[in-house]
Residue frames relative to the residue before (quaternion, step in Angstrom):
aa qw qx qy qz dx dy dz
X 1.0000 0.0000 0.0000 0.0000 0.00 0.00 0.00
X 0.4506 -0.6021 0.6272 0.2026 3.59 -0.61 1.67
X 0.4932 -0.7043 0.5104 -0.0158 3.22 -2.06 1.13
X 0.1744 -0.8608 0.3371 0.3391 3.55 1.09 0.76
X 0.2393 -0.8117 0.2357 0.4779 3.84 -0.37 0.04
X 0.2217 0.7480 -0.5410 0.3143 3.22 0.75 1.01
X 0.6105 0.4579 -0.2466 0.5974 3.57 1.22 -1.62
X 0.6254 0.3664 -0.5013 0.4725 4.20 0.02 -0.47
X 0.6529 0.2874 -0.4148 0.5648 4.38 0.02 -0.88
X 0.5092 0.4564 -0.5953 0.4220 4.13 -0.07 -0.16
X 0.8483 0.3808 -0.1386 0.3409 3.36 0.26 -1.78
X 0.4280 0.7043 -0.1883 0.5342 3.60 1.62 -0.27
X 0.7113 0.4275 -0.0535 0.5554 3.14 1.12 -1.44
X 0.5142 0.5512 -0.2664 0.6007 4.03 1.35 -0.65
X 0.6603 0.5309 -0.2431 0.4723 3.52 0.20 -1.90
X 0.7784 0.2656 -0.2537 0.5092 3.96 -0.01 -1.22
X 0.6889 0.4906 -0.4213 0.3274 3.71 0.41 -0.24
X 0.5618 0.5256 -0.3645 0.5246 3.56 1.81 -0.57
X 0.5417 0.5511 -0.3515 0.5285 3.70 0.89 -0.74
X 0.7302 0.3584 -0.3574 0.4590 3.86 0.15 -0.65
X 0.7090 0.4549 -0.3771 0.3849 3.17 0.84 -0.81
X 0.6751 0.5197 -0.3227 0.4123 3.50 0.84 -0.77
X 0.4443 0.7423 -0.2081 0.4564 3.23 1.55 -0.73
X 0.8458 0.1920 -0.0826 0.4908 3.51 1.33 -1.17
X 0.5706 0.5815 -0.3217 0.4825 2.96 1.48 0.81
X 0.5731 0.5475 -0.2085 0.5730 3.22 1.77 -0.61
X 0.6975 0.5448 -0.2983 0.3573 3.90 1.03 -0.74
X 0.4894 0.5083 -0.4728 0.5278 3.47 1.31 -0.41
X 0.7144 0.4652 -0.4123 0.3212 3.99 -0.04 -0.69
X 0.3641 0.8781 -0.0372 0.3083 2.74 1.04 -1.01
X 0.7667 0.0892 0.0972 0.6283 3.19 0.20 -2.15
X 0.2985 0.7064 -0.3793 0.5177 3.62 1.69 0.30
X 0.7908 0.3944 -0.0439 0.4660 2.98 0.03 -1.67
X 0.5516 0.5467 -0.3057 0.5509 4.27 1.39 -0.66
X 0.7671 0.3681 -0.2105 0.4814 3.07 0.41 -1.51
X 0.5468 0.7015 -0.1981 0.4118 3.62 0.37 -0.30
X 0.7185 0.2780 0.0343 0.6366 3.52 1.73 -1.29
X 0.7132 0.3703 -0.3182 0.5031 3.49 1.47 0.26
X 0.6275 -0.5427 0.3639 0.4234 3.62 -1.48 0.78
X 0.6345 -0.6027 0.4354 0.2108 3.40 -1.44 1.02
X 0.4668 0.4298 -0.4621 0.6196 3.98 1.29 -0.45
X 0.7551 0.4063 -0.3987 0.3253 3.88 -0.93 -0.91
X 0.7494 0.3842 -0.3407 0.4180 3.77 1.08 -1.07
X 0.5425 0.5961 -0.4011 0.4353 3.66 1.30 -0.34
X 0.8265 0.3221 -0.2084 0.4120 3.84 0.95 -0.85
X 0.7204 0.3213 -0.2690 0.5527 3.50 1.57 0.08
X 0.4192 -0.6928 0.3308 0.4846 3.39 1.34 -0.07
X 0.6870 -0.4095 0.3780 0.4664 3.25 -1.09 -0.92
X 0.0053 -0.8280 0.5597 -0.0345 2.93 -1.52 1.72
X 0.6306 -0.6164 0.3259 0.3409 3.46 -1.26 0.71
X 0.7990 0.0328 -0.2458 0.5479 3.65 1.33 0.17
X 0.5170 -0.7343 0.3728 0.2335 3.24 -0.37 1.52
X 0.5404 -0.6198 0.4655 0.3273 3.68 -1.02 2.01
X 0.8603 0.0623 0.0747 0.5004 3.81 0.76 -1.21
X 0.2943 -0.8090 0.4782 0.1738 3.17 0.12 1.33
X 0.0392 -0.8737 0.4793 -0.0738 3.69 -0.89 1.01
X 0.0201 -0.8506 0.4403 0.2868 3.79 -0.62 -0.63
X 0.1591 0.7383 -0.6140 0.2292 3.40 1.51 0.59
X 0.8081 0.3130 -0.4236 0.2638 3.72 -0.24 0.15
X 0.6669 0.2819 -0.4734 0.5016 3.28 1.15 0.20
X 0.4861 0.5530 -0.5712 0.3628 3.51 0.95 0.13
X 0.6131 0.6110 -0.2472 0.4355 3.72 0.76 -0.61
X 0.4566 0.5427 -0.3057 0.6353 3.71 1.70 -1.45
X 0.9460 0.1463 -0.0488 0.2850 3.81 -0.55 -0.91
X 0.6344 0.3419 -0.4734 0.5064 3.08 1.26 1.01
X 0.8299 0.3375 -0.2989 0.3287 3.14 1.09 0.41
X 0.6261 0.4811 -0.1957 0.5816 2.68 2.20 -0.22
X 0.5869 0.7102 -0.3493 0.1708 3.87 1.37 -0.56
X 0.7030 0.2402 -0.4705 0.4762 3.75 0.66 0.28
X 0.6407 0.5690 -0.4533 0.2454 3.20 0.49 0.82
X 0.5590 0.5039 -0.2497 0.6092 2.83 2.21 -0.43
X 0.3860 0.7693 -0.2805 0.4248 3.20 1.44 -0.40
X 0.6533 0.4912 -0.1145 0.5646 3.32 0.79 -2.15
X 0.9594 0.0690 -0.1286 0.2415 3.57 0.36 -0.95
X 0.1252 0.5565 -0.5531 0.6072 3.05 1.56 1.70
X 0.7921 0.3171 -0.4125 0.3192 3.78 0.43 -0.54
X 0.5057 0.7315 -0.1937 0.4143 3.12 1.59 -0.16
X 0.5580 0.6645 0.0147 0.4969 2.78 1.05 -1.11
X 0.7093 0.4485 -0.1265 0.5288 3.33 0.55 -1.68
X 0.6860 0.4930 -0.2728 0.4603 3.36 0.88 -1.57
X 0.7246 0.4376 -0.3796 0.3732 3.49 0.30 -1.14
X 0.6672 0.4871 -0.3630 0.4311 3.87 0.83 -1.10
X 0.4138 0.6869 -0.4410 0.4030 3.69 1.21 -0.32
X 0.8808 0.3689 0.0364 0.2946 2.60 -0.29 -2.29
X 0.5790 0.5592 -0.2316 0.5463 3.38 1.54 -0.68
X 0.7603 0.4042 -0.2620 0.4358 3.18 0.56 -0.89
X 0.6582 0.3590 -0.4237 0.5083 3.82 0.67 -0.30
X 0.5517 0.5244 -0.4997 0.4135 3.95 0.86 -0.68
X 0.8668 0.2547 -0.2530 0.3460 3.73 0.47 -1.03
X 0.2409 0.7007 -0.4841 0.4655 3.32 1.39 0.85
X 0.6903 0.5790 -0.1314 0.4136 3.20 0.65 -1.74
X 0.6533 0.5982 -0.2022 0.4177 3.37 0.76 -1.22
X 0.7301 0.3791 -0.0817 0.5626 2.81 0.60 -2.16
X 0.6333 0.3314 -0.4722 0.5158 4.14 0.04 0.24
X 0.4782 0.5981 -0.4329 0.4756 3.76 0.50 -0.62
X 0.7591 0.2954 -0.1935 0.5468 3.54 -0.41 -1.78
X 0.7939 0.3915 -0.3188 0.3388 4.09 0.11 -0.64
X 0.2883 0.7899 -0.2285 0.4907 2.95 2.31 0.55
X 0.7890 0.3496 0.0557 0.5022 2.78 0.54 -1.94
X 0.6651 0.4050 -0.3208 0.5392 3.72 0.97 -0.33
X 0.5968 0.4538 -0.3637 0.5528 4.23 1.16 -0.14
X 0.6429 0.4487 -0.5438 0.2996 3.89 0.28 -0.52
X 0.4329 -0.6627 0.5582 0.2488 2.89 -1.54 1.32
X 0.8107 0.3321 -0.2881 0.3867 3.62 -1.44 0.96
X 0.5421 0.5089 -0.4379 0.5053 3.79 1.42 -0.09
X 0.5644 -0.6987 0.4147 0.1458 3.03 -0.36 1.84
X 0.8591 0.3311 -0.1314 0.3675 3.92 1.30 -0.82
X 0.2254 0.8775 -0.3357 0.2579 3.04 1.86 0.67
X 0.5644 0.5423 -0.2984 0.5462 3.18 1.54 -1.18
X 0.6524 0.6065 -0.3142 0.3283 3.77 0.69 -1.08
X 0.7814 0.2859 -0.1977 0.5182 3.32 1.17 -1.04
X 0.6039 0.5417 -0.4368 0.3888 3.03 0.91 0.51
X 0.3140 0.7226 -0.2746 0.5513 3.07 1.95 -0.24
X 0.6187 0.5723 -0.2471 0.4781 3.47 -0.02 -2.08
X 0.9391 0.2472 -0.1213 0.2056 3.26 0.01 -1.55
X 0.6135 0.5539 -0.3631 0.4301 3.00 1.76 0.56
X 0.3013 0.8226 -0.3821 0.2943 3.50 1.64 -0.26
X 0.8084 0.3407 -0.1655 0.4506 3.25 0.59 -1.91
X 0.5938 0.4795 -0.4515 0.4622 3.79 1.05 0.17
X 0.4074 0.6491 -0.3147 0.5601 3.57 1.25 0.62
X 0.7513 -0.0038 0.2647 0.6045 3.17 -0.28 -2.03
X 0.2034 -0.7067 0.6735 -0.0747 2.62 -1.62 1.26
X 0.2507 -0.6237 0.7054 0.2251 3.88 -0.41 1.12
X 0.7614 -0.5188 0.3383 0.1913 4.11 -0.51 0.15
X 0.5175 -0.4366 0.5254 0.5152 3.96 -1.21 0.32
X 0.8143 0.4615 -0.2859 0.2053 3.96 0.01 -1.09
X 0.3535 0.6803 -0.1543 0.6233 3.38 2.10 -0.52
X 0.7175 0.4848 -0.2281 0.4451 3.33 0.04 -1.52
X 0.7358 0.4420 -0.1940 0.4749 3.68 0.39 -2.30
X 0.6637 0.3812 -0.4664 0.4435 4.10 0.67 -0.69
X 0.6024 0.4955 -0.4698 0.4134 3.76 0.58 -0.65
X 0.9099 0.2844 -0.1172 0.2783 3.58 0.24 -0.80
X 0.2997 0.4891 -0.4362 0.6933 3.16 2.26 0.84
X 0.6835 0.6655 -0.1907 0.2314 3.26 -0.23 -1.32
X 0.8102 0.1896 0.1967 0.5187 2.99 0.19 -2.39
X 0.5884 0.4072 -0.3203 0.6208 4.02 1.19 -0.64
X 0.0475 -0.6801 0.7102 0.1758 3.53 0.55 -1.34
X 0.3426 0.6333 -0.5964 0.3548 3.65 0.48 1.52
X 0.4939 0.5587 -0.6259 0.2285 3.69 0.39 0.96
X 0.7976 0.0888 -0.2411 0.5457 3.40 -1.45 1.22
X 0.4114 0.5951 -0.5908 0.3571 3.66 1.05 1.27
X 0.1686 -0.6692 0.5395 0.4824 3.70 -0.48 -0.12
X 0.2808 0.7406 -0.5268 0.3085 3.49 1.10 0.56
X 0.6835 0.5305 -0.2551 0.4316 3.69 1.49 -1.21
X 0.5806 0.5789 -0.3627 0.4431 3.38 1.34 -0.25
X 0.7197 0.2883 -0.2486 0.5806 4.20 1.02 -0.10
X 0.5998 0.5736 -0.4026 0.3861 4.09 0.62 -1.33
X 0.8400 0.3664 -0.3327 0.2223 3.70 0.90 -0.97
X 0.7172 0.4349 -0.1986 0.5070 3.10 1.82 -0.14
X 0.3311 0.7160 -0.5647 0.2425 4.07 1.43 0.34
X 0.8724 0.0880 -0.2447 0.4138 3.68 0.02 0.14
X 0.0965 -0.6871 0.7193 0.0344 3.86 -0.83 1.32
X 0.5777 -0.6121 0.5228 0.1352 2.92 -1.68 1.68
X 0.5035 0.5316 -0.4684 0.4944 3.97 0.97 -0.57
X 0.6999 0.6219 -0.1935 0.2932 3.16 0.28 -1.88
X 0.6190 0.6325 -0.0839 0.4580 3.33 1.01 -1.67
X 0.7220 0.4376 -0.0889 0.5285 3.72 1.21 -1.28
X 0.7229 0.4335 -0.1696 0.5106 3.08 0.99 -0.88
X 0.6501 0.3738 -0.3987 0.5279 4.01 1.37 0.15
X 0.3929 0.5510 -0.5000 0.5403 3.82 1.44 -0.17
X 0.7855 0.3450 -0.4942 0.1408 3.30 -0.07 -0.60
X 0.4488 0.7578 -0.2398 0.4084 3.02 1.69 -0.75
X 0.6225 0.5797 -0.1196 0.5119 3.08 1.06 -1.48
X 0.7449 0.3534 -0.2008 0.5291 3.91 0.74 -0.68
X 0.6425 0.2081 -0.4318 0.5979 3.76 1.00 0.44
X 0.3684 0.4784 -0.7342 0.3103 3.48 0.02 0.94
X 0.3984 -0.6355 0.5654 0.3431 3.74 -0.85 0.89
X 0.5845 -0.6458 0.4613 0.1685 3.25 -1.62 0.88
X 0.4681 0.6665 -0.2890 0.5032 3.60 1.22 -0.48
X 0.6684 0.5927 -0.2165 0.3937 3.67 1.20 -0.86
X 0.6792 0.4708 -0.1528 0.5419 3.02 1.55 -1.34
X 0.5233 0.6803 -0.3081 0.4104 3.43 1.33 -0.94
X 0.8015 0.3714 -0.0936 0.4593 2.93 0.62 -1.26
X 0.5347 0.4087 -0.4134 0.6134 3.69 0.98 0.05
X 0.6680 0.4047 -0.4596 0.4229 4.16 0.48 -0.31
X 0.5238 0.6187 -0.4397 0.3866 3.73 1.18 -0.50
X 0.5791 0.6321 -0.1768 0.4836 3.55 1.47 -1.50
X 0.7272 -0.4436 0.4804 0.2090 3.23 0.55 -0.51
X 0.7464 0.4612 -0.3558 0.3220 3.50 0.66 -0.67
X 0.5937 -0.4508 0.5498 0.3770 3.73 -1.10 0.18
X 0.6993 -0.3308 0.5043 0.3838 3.26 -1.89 -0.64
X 0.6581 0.5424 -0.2334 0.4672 3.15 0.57 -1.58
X 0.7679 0.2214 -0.2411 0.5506 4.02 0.40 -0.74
X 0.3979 0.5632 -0.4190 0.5907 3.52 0.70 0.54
X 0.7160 0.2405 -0.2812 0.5920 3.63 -0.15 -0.94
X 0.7166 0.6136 -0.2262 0.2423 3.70 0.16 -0.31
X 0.6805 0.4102 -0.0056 0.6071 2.71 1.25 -1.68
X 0.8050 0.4321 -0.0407 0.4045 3.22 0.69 -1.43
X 0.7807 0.4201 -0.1233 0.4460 3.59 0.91 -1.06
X 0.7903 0.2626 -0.2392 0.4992 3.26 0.50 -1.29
X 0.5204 0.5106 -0.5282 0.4352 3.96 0.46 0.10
X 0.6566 0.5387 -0.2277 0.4762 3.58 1.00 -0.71
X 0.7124 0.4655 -0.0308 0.5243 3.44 1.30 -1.21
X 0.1292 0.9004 -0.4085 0.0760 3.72 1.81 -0.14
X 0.6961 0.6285 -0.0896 0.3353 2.74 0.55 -1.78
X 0.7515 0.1880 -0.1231 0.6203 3.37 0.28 -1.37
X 0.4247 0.5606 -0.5573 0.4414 4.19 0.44 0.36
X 0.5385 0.5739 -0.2339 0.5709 3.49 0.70 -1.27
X 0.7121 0.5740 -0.2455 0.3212 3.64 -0.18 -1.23
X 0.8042 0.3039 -0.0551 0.5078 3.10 0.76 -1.45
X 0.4152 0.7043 -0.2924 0.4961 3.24 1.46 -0.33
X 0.7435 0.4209 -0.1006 0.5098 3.45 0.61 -1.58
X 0.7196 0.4226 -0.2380 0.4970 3.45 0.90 -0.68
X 0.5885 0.5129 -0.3069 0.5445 3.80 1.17 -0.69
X 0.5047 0.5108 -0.3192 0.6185 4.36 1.42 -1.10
X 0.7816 0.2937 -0.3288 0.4413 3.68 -0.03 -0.59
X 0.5872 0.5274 -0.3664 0.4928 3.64 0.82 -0.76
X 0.7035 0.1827 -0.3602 0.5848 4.45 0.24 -0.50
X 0.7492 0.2549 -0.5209 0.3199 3.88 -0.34 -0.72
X 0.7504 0.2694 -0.4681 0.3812 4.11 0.25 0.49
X 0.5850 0.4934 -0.5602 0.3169 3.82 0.50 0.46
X 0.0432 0.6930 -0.7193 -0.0204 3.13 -1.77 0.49
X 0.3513 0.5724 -0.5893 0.4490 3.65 0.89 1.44
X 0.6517 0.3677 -0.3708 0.5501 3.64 0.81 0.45
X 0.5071 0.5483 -0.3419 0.5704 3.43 1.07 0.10
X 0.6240 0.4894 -0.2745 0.5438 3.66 0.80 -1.49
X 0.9349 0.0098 -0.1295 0.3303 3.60 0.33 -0.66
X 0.6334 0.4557 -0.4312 0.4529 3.50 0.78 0.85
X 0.7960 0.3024 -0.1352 0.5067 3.62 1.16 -0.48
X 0.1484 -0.7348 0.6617 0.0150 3.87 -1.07 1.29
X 0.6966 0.4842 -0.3919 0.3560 3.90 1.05 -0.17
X 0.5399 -0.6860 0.4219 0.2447 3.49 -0.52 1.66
X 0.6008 0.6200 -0.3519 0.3617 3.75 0.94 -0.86
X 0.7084 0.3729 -0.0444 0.5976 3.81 1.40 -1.09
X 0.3474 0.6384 -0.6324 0.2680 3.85 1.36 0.24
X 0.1527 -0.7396 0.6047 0.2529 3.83 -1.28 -0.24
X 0.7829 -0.5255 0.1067 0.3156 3.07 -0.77 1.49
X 0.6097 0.5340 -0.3046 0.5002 3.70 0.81 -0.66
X 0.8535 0.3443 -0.1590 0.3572 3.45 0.83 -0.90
X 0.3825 0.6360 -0.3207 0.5885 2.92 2.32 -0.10
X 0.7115 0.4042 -0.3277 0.4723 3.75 0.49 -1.04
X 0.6246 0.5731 -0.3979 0.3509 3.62 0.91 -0.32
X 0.7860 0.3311 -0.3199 0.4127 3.13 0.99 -0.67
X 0.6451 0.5126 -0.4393 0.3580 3.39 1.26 -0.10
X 0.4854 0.6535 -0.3914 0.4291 3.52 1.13 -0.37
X 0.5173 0.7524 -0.1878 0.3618 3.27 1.38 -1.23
X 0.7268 0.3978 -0.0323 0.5590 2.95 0.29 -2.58
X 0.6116 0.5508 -0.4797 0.3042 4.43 0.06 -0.85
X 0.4761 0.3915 -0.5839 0.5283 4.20 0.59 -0.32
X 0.8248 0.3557 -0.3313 0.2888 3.44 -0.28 -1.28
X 0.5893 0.3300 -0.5027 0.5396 3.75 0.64 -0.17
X 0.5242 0.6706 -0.4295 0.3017 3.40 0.22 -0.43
X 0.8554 0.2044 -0.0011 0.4759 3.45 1.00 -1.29
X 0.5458 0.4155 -0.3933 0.6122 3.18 1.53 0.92
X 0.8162 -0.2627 0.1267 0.4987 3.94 0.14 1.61
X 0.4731 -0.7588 0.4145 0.1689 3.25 1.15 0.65
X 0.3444 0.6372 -0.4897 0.4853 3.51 1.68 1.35
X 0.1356 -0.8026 0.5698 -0.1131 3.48 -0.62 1.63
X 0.8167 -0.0985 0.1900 0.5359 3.91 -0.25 1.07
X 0.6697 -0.5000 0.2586 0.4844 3.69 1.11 0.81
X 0.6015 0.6173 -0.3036 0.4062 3.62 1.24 0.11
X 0.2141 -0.8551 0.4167 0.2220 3.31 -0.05 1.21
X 0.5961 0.3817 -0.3978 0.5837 3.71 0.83 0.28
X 0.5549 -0.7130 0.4073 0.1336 2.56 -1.86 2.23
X 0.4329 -0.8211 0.3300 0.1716 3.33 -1.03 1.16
X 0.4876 -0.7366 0.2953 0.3640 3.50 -0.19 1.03
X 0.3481 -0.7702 0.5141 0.1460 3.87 0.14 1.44
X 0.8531 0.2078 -0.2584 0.4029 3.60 -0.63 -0.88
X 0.6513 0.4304 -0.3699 0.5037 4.07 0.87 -0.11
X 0.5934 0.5273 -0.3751 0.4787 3.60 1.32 -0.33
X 0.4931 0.6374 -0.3268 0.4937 3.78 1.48 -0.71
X 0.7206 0.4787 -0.2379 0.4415 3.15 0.71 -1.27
X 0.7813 0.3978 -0.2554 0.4075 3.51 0.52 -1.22
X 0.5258 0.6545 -0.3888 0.3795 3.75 1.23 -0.62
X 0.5390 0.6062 -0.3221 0.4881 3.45 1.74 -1.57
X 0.6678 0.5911 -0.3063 0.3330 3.03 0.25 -1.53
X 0.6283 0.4353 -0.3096 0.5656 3.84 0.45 -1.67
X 0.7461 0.3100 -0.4628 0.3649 4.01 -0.15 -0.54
X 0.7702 0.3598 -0.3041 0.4300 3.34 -0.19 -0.97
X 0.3805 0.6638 -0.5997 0.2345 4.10 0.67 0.13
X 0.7389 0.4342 -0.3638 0.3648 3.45 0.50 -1.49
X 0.6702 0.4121 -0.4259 0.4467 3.84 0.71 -0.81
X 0.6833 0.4245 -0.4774 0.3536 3.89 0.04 -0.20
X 0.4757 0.5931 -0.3917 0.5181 3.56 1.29 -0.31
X 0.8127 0.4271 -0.1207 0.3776 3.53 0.44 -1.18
X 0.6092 0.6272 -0.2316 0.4265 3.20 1.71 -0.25
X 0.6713 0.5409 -0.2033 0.4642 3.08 0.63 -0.82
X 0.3673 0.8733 -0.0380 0.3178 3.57 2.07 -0.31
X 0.6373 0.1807 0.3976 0.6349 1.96 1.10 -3.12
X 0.5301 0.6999 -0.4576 0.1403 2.97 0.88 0.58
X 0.5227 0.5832 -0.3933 0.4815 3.36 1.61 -0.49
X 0.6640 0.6073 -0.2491 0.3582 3.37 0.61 -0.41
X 0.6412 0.5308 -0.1961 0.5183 3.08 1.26 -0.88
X 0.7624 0.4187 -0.2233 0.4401 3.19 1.08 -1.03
X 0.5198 0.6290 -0.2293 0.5307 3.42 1.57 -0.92
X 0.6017 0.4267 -0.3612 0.5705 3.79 1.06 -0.90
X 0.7399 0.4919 -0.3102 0.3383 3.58 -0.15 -0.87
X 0.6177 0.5009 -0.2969 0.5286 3.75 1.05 -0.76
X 0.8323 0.1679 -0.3063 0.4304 3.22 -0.19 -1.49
X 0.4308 0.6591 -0.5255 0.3222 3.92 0.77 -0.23
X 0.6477 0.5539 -0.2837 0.4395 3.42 0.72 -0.96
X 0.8536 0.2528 -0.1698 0.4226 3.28 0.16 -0.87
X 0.4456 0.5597 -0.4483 0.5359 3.85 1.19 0.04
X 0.8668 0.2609 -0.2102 0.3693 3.29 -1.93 0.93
């Protein structure tokens, strides 16, 4: 079937608009990743450029000799929590998106209910912090860094659906076999459910290694900061060492601020662009057919 050339300038016209867009999504890293690798005089008097007048590494030499067991400390942090968090609120979230898909449990509708209220109504930030200071007693736990986020209500909706085109005959037949719930959802669901496991997975990994509003308010002990919330405050605190004798982190030589900004970015977000490109079919594959299943 001959191409008409209307449909090639249609498609022509698609093709260069995905290029531009991608084009402007790729240039911020980029000039991240430029600015970052050039000397701090040239980026202060010409601003920021996409290839660096003088290619350099005073700022990550500066990042890791003055910052590296602390970034150290909270890369391990960090790591741990997106670990551990992320399989606990897997778990969770397939469990509950478990229990709202079995056909014939008379309260599936209920907990799916349950779990749409609080994306509605919200009792508050001040409510919330006494229940989980208070009643968890999770301040300065790194427990507070996973307990407050193991189950997202999006997340939660979006594996039910999965969970409701597994055909029912499957499960049937594994209860004839013997199996429980627990091998069922295992055996039976999530191989079937791959996809959107993965999904939420990726989205729950990206959701602990970049927060540090649970840091901001449940932890004050530098030893348990996690990296995101560590770089905030040091990114923070560097004008002001900067402009008090030009002592930076016990270093008496002034620290190169706007290429150190650049490279600190850089060191966080490395492991997820590495890892992205991975997960990406997945991610995108989770989001589509989720949507339209159930």
């Amino acid at each position: 079937m001959r191409t008409s050339l209307s449909d090639k300038i249609s498609l022509g016209i698609m093709y260069a608009l995905i290029l531009l867009f991608v084009a402007f999504c790729i240039y911020p890293l980029l000039l991240v990743l430029a600015v970052s690798f050039s000397k701090e005089n040239n980026v202060m008097t010409y601003g920021y450029a996409l290839i660096p007048k003088a290619f350099s590494l005073d700022a990550y030499s500066y990042v890791f000799n003055s910052l590296g067991n602390k970034l150290l400390r909270g890369y391990s942090v960090t790591l741990f929590v997106t670990v551990m968090g992320t399989a606990l609120s897997v778990f969770a979230t397939s469990t509950y998106a478990y229990v709202a898909s079995v056909r014939g449990f008379r309260f599936s509708n209920l907990f799916s209910f349950l779990a749409y209220i609080p994306m509605v109504f919200s009792a508050g930030i001040l409510p919330w912090y006494i229940l989980l200071t208070k009643y968890y007693h999770l301040m300065n736990n790194i427990s507070a860094l996973i307990v407050p986020m193991t189950i997202n209500l999006f997340y939660f909706f979006l594996l039910r659906n999965f969970f409701n085109a597994v055909p029912a005959e499957m499960a049937e037949a594994a209860k004839i076999d013997g199996a429980g719930h627990m091998t069922i959802l295992f055996r039976v669901y999530f191989p079937i459910a791959r996809v959107g496991i993965i999904t939420i997975g990726l989205f729950y990994a990206l959701t602990y290694w970049n927060d540090f509003y649970l840091a901001l308010m449940f932890i004050t002990e530098p030893k348990i900061y996690p990296l995101q919330f560590y770089l905030y405050t040091v990114l923070a605190n560097l004008d002001f060492l900067n402009s008090h004798g030009g002592t930076a982190m016990g270093n008496s030589v002034k620290a190169p601020l706007e290429t150190t900004k650049m490279a600190l970015t850089t060191i966080t977000i490395g492991p997820i662009i590495v890892l992205y490109p991975f997960m990406q079919r997945f991610f995108v594959k989770g989001v589509v057919v989720g949507a339209v299943k159930g």
